[in-house]
N, CA, C and O atoms as a GROMACS GRO file, in nm:
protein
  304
    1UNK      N    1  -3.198  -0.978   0.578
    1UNK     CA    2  -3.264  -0.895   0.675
    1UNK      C    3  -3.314  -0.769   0.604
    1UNK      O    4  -3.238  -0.679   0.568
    2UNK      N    5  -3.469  -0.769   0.586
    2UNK     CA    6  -3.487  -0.592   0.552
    2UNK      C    7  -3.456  -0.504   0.654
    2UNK      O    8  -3.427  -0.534   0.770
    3UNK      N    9  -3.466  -0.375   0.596
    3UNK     CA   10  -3.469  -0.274   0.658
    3UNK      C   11  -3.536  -0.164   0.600
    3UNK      O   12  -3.514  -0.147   0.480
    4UNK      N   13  -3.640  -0.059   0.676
    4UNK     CA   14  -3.671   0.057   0.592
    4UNK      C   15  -3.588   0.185   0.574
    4UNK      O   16  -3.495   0.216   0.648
    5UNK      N   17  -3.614   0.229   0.509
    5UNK     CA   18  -3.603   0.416   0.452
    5UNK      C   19  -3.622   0.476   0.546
    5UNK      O   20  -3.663   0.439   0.656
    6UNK      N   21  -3.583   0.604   0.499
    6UNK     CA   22  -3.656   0.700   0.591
    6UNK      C   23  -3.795   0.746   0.522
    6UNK      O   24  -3.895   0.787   0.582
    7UNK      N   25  -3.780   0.733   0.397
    7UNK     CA   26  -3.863   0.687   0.272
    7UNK      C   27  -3.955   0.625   0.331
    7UNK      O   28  -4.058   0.691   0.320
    8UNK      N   29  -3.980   0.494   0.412
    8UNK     CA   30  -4.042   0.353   0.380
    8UNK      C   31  -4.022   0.285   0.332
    8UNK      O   32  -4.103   0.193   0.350
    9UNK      N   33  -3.904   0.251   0.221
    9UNK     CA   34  -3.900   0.140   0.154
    9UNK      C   35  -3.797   0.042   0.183
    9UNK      O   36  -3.682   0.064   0.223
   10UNK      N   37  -3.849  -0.059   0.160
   10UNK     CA   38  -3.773  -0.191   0.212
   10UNK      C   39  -3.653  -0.219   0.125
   10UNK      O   40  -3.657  -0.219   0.002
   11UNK      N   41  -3.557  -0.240   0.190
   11UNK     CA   42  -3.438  -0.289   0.166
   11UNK      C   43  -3.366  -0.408   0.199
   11UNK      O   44  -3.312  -0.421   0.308
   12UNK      N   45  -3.363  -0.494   0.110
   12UNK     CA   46  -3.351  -0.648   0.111
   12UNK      C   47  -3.199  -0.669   0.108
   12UNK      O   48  -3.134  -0.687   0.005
   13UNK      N   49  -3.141  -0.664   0.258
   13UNK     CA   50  -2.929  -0.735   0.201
   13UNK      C   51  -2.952  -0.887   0.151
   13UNK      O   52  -3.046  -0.966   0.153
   14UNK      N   53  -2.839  -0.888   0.113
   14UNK     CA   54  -2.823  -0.970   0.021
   14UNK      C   55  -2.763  -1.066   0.096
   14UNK      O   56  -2.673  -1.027   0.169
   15UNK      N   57  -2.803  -1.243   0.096
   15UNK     CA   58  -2.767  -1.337   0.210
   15UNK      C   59  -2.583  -1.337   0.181
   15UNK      O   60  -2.532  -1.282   0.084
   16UNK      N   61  -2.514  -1.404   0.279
   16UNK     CA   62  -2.382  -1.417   0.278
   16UNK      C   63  -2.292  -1.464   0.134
   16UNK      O   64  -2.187  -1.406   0.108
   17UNK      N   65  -2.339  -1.564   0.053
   17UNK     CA   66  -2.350  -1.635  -0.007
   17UNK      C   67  -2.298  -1.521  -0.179
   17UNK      O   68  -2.195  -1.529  -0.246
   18UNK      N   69  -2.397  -1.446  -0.195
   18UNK     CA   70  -2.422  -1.349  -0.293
   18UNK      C   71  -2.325  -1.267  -0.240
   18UNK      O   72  -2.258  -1.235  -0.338
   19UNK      N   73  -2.283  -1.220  -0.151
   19UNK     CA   74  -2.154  -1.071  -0.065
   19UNK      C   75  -2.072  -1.157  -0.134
   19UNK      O   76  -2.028  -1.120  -0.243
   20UNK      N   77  -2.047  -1.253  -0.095
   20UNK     CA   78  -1.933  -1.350  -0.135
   20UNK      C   79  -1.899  -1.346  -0.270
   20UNK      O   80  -1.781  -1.325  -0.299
   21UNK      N   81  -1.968  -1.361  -0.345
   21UNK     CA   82  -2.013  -1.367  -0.486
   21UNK      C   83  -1.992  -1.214  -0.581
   21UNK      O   84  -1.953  -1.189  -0.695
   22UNK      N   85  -2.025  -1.155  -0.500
   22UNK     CA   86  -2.016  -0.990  -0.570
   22UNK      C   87  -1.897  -0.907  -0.557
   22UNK      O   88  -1.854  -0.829  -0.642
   23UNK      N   89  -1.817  -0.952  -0.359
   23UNK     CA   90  -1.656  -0.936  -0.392
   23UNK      C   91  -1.576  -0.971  -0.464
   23UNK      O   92  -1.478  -0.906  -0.499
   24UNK      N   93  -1.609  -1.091  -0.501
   24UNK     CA   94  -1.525  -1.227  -0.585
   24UNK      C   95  -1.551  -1.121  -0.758
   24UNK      O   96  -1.461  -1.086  -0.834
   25UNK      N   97  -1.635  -1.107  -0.766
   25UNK     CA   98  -1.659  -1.014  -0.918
   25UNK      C   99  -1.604  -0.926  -0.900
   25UNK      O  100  -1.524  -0.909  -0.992
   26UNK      N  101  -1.599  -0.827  -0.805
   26UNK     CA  102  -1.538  -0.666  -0.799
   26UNK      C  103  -1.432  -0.708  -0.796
   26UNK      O  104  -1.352  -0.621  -0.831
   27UNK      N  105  -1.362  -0.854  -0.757
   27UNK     CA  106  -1.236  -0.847  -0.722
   27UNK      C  107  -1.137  -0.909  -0.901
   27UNK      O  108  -1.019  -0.916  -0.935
   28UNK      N  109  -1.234  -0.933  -0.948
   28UNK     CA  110  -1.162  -0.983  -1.100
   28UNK      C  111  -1.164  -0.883  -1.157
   28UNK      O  112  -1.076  -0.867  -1.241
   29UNK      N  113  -1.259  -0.781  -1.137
   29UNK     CA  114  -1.316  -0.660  -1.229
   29UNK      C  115  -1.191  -0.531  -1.223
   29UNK      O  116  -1.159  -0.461  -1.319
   30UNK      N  117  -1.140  -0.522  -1.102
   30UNK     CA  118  -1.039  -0.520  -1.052
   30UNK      C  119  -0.911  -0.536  -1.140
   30UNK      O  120  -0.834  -0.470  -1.211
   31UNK      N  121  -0.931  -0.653  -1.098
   31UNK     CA  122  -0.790  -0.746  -1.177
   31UNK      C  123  -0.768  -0.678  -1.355
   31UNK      O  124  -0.662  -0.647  -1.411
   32UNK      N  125  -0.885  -0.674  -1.400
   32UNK     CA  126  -0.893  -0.660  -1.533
   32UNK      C  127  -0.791  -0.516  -1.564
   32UNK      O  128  -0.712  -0.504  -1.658
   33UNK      N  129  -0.822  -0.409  -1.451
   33UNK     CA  130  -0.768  -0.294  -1.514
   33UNK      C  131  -0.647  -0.271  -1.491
   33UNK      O  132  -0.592  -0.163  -1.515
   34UNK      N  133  -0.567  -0.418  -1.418
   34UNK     CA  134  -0.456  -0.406  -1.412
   34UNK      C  135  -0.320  -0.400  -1.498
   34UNK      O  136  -0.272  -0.507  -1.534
   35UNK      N  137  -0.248  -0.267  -1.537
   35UNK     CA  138  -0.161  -0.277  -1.656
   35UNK      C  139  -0.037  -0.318  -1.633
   35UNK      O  140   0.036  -0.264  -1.550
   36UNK      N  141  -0.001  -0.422  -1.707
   36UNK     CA  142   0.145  -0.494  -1.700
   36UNK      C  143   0.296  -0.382  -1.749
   36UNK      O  144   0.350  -0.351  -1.855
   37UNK      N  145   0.313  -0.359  -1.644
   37UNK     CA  146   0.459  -0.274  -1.690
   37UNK      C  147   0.558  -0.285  -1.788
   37UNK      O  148   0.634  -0.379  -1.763
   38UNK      N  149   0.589  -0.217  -1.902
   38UNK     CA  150   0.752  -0.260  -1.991
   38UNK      C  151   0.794  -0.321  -1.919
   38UNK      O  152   0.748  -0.335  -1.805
   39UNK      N  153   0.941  -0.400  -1.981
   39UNK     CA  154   1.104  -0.420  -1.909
   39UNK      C  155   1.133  -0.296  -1.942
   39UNK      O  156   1.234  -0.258  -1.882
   40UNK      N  157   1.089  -0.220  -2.010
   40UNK     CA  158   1.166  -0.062  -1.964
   40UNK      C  159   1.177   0.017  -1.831
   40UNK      O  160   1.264   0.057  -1.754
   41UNK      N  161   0.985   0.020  -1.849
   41UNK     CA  162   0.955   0.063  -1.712
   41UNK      C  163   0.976  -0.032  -1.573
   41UNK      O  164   0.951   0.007  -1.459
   42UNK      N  165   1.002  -0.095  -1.590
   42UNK     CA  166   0.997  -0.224  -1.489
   42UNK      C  167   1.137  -0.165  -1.424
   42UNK      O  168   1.140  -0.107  -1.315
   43UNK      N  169   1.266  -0.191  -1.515
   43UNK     CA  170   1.432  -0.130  -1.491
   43UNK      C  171   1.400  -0.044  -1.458
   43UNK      O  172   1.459  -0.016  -1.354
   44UNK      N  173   1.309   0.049  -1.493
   44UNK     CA  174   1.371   0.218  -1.407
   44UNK      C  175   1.295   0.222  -1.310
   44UNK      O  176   1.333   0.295  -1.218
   45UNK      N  177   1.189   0.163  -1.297
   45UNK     CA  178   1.120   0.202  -1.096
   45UNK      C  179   1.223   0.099  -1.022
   45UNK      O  180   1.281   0.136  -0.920
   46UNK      N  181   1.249  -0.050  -1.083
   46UNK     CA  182   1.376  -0.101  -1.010
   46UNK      C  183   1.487  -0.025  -0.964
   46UNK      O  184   1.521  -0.024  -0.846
   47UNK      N  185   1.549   0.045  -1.062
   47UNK     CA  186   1.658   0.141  -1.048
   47UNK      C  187   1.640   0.231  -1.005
   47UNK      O  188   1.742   0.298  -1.025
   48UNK      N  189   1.550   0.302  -0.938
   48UNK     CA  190   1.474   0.460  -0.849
   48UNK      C  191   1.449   0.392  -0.722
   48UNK      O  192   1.452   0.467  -0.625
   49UNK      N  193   1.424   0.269  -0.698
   49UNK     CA  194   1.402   0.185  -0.552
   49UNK      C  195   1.520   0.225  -0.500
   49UNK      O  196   1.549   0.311  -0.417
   50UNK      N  197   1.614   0.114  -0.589
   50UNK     CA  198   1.745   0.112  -0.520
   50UNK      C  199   1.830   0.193  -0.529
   50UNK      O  200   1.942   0.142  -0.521
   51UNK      N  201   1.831   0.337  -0.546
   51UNK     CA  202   1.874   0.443  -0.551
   51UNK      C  203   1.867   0.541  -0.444
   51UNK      O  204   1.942   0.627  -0.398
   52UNK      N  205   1.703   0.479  -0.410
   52UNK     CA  206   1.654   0.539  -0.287
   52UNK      C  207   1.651   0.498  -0.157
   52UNK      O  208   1.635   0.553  -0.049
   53UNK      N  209   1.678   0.344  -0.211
   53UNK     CA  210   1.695   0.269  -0.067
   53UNK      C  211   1.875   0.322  -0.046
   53UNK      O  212   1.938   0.336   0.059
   54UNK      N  213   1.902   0.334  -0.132
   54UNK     CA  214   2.108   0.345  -0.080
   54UNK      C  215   2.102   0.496  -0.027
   54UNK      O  216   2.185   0.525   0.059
   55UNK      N  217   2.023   0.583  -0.064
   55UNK     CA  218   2.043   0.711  -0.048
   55UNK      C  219   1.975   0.694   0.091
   55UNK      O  220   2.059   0.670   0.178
   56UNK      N  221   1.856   0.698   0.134
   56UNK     CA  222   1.832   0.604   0.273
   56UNK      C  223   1.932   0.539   0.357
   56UNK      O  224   1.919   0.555   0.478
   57UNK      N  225   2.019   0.476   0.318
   57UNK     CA  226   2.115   0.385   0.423
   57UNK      C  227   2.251   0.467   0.428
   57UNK      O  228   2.346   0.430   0.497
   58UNK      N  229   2.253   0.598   0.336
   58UNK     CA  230   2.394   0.698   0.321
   58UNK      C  231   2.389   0.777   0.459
   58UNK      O  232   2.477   0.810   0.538
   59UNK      N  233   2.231   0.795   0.455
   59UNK     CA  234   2.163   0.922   0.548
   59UNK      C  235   2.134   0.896   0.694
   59UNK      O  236   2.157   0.976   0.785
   60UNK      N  237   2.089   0.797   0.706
   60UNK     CA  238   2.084   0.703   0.827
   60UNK      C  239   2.247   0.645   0.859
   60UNK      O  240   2.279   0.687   0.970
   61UNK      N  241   2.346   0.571   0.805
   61UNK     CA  242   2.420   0.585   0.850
   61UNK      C  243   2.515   0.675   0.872
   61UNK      O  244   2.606   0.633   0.944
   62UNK      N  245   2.530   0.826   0.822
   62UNK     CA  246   2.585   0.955   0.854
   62UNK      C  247   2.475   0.970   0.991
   62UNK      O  248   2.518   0.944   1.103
   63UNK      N  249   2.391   0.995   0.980
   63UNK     CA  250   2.334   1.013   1.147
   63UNK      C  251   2.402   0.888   1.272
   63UNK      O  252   2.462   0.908   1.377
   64UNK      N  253   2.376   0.807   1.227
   64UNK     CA  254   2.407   0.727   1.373
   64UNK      C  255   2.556   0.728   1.375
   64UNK      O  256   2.604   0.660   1.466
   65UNK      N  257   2.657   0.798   1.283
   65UNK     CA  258   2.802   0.817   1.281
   65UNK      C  259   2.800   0.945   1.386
   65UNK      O  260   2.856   0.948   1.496
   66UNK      N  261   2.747   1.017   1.343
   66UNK     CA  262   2.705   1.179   1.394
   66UNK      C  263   2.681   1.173   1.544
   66UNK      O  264   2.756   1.189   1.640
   67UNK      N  265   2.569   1.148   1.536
   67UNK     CA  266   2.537   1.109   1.659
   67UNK      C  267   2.596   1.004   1.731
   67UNK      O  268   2.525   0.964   1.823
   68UNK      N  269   2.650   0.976   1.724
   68UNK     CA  270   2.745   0.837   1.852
   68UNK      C  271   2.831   0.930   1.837
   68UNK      O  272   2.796   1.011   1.923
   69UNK      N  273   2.934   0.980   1.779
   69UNK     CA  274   3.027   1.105   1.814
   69UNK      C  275   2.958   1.206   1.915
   69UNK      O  276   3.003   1.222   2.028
   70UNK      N  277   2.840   1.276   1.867
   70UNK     CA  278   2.840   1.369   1.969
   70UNK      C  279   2.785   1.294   2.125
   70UNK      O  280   2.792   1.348   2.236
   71UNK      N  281   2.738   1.176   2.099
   71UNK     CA  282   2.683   1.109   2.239
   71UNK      C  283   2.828   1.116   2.304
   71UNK      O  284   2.847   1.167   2.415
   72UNK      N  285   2.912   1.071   2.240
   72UNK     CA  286   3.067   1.036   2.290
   72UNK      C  287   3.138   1.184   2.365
   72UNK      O  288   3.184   1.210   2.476
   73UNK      N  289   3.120   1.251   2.253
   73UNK     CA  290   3.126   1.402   2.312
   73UNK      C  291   3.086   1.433   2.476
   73UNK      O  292   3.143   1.471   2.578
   74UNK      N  293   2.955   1.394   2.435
   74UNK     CA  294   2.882   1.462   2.596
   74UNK      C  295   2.933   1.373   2.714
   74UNK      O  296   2.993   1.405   2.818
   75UNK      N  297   2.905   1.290   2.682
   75UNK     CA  298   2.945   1.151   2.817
   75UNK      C  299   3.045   1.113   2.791
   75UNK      O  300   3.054   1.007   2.853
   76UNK      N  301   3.166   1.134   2.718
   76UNK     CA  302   3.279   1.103   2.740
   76UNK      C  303   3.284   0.949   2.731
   76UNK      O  304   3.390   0.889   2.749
   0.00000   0.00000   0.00000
């Protein structure tokens, strides 16, 4: 489908076929600059996850300890 400018000039999209074709490229092109992590680095964002996920489940379960005491508190 063209379309003009504000220019005037025609602008030709590109049929389905070619979109298809040009994601599929951006999407390897992509791929290319992807850098493969050490086993160094790999262990220590592993080990900072789960450090953070436990420190997460310390904190959350001190609250819902906390809180169900003081719920208990109020309403007896």
């Amino acid at each position: 489908m063209a379309k003009k400018t504000d220019h005037g000039e025609v602008v030709v999209k590109p049929n389905v076929f070619m979109r298809i074709g040009l994601f599929i490229k951006q999407i390897i092109d992509e791929l290319r600059k992807v850098v493969t992590p050490t086993r160094k680095q790999l262990f220590y964002w592993s080990l900072a996850s789960f450090i953070f996920v436990v420190l997460l489940m310390v904190l959350v379960t001190l609250m819902d300890t906390g809180l169900g005491k003081l719920a208990f508190l109020v309403f007896g």
